[in-house]
RORO-567102 format. One record per atom (N, C-alpha, C): chain; residue number from 1; residue in three letters; x negated, y negated, z negated. Coordinates in pm, whole numbers, padded with zeros to 5 digits, always signed. Atoms other than C-alpha are relative to their C-alpha. Layout:
BEGIN
A, NUM, ALA, X, Y, Z .
...
This chain:
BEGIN
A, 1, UNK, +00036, -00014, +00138 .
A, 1, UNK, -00045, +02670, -16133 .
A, 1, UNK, -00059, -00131, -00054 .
A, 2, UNK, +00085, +00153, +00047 .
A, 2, UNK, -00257, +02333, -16148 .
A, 2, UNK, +00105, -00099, -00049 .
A, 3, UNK, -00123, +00094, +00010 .
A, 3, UNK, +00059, +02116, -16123 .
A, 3, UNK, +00078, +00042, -00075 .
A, 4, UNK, -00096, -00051, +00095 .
A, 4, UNK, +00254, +02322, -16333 .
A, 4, UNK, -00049, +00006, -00125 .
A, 5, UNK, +00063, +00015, +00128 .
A, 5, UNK, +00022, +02232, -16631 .
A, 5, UNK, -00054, -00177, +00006 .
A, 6, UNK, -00019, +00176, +00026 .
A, 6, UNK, +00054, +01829, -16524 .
A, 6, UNK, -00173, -00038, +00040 .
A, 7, UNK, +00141, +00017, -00017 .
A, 7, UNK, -00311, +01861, -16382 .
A, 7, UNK, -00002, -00044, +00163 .
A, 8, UNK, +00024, -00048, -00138 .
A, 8, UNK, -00415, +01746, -15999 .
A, 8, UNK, -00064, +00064, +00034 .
A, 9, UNK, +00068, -00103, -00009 .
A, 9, UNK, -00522, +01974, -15782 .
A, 9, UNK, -00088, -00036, +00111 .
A, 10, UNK, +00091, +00026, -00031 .
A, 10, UNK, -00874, +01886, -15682 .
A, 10, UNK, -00086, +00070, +00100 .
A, 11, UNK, +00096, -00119, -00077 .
A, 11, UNK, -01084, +02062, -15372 .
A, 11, UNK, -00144, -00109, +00009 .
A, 12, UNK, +00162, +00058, -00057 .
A, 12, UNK, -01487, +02002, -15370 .
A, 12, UNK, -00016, +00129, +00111 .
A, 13, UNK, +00107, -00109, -00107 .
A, 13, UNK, -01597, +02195, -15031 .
A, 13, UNK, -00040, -00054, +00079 .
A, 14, UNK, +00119, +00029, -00138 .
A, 14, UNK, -01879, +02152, -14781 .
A, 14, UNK, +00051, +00052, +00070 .
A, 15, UNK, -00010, -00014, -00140 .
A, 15, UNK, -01846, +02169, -14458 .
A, 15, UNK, +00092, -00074, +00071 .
A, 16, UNK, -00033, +00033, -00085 .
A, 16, UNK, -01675, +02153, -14148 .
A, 16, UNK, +00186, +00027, -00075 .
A, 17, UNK, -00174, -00022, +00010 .
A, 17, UNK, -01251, +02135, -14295 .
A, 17, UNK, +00080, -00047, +00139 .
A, 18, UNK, -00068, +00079, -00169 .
A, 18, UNK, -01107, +01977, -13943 .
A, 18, UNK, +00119, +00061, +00008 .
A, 19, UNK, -00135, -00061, -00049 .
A, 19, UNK, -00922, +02259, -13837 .
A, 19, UNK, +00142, +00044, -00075 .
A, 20, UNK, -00121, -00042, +00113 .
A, 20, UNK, -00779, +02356, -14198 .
A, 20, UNK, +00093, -00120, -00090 .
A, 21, UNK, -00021, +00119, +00126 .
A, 21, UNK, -00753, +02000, -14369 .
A, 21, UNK, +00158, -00030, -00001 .
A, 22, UNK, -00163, -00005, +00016 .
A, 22, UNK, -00331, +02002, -14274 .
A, 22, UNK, +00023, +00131, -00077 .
A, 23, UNK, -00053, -00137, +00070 .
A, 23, UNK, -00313, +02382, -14425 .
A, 23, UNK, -00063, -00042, -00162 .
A, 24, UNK, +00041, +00083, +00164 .
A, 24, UNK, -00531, +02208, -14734 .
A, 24, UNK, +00113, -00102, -00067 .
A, 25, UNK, -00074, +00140, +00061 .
A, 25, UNK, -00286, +01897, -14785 .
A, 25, UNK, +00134, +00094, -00064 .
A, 26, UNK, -00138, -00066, +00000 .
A, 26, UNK, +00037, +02159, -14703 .
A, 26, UNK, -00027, +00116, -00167 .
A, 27, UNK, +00024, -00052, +00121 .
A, 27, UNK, -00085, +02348, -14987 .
A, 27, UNK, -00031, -00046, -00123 .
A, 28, UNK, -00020, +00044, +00080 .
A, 28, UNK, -00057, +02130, -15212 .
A, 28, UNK, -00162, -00084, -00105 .
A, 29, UNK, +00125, +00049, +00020 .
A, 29, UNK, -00437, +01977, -15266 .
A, 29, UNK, +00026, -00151, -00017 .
A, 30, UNK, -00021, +00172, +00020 .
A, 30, UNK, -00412, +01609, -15438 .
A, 30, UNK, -00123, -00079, +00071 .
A, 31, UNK, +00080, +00069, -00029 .
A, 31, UNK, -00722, +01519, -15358 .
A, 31, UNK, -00147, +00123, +00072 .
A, 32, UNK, +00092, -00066, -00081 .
A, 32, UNK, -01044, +01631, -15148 .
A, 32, UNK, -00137, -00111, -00022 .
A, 33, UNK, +00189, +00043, +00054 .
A, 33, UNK, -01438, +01542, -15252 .
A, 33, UNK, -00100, +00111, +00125 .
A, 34, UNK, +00086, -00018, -00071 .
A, 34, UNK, -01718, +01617, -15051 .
A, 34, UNK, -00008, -00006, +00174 .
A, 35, UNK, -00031, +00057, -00179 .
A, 35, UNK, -01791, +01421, -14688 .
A, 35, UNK, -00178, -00035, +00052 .
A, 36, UNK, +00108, +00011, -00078 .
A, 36, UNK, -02087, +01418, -14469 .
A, 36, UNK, +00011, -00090, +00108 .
A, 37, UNK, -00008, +00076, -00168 .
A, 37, UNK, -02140, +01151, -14169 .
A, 37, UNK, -00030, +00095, +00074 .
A, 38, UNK, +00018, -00080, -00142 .
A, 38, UNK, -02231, +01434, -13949 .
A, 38, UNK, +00083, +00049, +00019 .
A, 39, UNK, -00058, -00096, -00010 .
A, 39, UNK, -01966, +01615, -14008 .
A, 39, UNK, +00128, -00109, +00018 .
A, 40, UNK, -00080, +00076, -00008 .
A, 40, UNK, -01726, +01346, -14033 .
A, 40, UNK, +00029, -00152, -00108 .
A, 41, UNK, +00031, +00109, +00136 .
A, 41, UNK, -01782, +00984, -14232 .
A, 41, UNK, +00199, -00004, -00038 .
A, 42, UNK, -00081, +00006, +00117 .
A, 42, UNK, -01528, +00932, -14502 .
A, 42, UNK, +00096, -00100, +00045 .
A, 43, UNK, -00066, +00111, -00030 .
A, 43, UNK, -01379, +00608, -14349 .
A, 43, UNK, +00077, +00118, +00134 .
A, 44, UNK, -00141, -00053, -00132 .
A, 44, UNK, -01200, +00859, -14041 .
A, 44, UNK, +00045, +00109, -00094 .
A, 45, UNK, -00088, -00095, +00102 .
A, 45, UNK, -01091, +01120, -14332 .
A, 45, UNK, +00087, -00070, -00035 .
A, 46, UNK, -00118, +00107, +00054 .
A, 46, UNK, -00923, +00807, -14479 .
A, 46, UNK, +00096, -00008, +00103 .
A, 47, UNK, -00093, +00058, -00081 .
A, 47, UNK, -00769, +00704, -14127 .
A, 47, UNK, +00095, +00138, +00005 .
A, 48, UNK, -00067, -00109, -00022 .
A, 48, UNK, -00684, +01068, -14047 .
A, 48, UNK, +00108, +00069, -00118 .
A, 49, UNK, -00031, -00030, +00099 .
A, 49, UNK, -00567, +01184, -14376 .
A, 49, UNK, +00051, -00053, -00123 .
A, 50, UNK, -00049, +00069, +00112 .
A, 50, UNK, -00523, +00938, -14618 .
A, 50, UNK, +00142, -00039, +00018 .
A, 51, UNK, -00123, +00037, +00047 .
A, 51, UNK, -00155, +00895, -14638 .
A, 51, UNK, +00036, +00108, -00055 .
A, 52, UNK, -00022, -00114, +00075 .
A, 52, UNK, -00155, +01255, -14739 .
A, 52, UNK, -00058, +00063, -00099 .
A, 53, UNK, +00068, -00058, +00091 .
A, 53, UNK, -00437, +01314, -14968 .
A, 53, UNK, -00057, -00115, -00044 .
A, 54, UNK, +00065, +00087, +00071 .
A, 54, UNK, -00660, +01134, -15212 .
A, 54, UNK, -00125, +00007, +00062 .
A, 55, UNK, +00157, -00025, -00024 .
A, 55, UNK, -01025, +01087, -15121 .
A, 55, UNK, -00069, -00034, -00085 .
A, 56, UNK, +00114, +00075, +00105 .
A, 56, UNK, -01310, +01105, -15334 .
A, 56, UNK, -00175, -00005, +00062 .
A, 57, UNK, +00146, -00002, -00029 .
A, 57, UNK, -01660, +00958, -15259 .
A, 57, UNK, -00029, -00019, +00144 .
A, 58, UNK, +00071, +00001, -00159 .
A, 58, UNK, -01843, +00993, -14907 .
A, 58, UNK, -00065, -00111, +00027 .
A, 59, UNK, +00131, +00062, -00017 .
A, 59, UNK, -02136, +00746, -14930 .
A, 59, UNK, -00105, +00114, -00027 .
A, 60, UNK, +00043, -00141, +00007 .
A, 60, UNK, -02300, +01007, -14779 .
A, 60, UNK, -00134, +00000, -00029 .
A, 61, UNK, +00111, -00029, +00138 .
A, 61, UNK, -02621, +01156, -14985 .
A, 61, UNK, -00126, -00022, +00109 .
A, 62, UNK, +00149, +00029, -00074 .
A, 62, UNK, -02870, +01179, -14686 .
A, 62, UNK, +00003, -00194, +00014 .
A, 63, UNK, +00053, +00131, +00007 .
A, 63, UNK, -02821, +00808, -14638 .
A, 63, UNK, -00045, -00069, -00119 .
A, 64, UNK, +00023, +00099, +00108 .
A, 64, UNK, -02822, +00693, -14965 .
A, 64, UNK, -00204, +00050, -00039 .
A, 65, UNK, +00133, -00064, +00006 .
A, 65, UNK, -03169, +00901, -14969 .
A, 65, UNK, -00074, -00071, +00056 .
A, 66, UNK, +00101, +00063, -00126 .
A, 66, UNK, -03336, +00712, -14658 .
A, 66, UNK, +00047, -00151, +00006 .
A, 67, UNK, -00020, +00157, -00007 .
A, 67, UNK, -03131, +00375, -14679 .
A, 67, UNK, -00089, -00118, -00099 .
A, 68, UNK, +00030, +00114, +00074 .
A, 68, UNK, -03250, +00032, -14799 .
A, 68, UNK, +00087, -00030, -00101 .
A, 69, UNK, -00126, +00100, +00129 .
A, 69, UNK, -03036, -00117, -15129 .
A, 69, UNK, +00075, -00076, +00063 .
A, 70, UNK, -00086, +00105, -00076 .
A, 70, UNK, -02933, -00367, -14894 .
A, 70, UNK, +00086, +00079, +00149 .
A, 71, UNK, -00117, -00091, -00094 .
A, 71, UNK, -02795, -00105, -14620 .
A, 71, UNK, +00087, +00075, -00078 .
A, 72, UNK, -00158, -00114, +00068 .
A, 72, UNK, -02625, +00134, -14910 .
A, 72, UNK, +00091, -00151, -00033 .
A, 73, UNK, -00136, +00149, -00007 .
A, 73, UNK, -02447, -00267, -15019 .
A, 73, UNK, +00088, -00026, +00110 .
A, 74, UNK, -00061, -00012, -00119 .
A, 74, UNK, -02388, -00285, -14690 .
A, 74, UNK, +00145, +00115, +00055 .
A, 75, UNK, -00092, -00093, +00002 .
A, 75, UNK, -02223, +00021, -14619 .
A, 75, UNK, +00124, +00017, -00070 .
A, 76, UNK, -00144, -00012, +00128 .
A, 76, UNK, -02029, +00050, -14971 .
A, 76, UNK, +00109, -00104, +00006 .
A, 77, UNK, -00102, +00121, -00028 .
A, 77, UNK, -01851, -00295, -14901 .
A, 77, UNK, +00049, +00038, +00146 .
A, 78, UNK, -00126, -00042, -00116 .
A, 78, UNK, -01731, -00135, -14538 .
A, 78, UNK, +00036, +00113, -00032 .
A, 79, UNK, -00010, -00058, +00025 .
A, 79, UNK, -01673, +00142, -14678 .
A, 79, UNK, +00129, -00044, -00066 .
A, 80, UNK, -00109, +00044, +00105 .
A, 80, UNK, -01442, +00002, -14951 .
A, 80, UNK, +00125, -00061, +00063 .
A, 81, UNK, -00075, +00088, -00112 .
A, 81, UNK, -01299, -00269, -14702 .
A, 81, UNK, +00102, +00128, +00067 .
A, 82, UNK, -00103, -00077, -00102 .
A, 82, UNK, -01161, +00023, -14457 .
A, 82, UNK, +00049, +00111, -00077 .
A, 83, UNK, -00100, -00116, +00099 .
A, 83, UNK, -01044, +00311, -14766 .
A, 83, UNK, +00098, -00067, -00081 .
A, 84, UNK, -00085, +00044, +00141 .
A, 84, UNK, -00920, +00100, -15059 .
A, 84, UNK, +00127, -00038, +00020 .
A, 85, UNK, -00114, +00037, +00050 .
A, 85, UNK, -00659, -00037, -14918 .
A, 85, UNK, +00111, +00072, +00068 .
A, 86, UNK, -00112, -00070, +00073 .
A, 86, UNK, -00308, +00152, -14986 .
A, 86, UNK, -00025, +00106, -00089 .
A, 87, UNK, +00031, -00081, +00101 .
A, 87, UNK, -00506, +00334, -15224 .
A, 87, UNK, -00037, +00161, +00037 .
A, 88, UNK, +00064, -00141, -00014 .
A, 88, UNK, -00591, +00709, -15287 .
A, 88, UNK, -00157, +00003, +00058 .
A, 89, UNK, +00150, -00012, +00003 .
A, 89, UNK, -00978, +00624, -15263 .
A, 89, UNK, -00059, -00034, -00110 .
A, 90, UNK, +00054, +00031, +00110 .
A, 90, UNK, -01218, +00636, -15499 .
A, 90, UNK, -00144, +00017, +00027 .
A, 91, UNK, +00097, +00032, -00040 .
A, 91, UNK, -01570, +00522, -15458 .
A, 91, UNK, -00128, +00110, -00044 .
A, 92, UNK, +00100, -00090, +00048 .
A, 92, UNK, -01907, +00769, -15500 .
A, 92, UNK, -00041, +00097, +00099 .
A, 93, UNK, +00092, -00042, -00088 .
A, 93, UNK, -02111, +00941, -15360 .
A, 93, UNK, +00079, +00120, +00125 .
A, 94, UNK, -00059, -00094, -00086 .
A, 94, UNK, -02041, +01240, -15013 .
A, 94, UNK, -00039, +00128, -00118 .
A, 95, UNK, -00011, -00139, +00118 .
A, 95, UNK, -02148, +01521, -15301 .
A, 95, UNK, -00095, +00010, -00088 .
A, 96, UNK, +00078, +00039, +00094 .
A, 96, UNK, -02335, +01554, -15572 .
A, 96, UNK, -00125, -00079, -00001 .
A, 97, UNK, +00061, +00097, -00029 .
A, 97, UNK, -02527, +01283, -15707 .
A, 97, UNK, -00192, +00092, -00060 .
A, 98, UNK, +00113, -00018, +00009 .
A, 98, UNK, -02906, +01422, -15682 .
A, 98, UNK, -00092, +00013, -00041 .
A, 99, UNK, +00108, +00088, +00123 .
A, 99, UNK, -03192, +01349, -15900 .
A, 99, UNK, -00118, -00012, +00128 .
A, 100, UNK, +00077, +00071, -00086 .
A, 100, UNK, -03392, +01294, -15527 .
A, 100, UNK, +00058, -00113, +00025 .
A, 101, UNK, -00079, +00099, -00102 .
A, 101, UNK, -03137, +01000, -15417 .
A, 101, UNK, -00087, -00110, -00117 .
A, 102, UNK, +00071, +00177, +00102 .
A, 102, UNK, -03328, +00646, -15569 .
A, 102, UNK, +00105, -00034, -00070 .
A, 103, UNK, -00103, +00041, +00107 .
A, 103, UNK, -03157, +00580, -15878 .
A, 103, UNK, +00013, -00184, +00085 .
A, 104, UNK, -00001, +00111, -00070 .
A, 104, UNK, -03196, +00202, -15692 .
A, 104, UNK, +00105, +00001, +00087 .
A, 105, UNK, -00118, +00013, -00049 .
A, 105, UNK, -02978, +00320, -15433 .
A, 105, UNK, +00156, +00009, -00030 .
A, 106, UNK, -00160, -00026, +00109 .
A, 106, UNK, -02693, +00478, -15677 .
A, 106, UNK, +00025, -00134, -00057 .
A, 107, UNK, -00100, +00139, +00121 .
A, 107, UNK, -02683, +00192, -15879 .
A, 107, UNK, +00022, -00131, +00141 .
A, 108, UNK, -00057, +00069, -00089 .
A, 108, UNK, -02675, -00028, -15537 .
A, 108, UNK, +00155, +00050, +00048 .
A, 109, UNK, -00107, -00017, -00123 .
A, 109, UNK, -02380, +00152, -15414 .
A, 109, UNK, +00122, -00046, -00161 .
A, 110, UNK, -00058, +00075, +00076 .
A, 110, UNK, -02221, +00096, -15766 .
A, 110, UNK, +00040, -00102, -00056 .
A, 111, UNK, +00000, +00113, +00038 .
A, 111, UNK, -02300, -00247, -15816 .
A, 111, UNK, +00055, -00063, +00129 .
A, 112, UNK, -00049, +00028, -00111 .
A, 112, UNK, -02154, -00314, -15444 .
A, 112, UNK, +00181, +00056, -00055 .
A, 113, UNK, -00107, -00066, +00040 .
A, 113, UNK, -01834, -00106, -15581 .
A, 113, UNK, +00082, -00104, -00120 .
A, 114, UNK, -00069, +00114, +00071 .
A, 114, UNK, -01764, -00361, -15872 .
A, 114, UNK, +00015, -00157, +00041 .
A, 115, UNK, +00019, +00106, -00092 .
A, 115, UNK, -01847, -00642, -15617 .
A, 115, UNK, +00093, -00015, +00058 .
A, 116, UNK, -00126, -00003, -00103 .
A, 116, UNK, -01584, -00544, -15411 .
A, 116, UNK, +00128, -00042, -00143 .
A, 117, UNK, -00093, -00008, +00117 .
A, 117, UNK, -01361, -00499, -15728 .
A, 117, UNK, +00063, -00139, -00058 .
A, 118, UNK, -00010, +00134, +00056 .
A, 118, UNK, -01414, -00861, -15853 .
A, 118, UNK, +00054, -00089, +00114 .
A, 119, UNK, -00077, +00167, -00118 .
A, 119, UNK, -01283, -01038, -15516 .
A, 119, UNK, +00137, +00037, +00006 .
């Protein structure tokens, strides 16, 4: 129904997807949001998955909570480095963005995101 009104068809879910994330793609899911490092960082969703789905986000929320500005920069530039390229990534946060996460660190992981952008 999504595609048949020229829309993609977007999944946000928590948790553990592992065992379903081929019955997710086969069903026709463009893209997939929400990634945890415990559960699995965003850079092996890309390796595993990315030729079949889109990824959105996974600078995941507990770090950006406890990191330094200079570790979320850090991160977001390997981060970017090992998704961006053949595409279907798109940079932001593992799931919603907070009102505990340091606006310092959001706008670090953004201002690392147009950093990358400009080289």
């Amino acid at each position: 129904m999504v595609h048949a009104n020229g829309k993609p068809f977007v999944l946000h879910s928590c948790g553990n997807l592992t065992t379903v994330m081929d019955d997710i793609i086969d069903a026709g899911v463009d893209a997939k949001h929400s990634f945890e490092d415990q559960i699995m960082p965003v850079t092996e969703v890309k390796r595993r998955w990315g030729e079949r789905i889109s990824i959105l986000g996974g600078i995941d929320v507990d770090f950006l909570c406890h990191a330094s500005v200079e570790q979320v920069r850090k991160r977001t530039l390997e981060t970017l480095e090992q998704c961006a390229p053949g595409g279907g990534y798109a940079l932001g946060t593992g799931n919603t963005v907070a009102n505990y996460i340091p606006v310092k660190n959001y706008l670090a992981m953004l201002e690392a995101g147009n950093e990358f952008n400009s080289r």
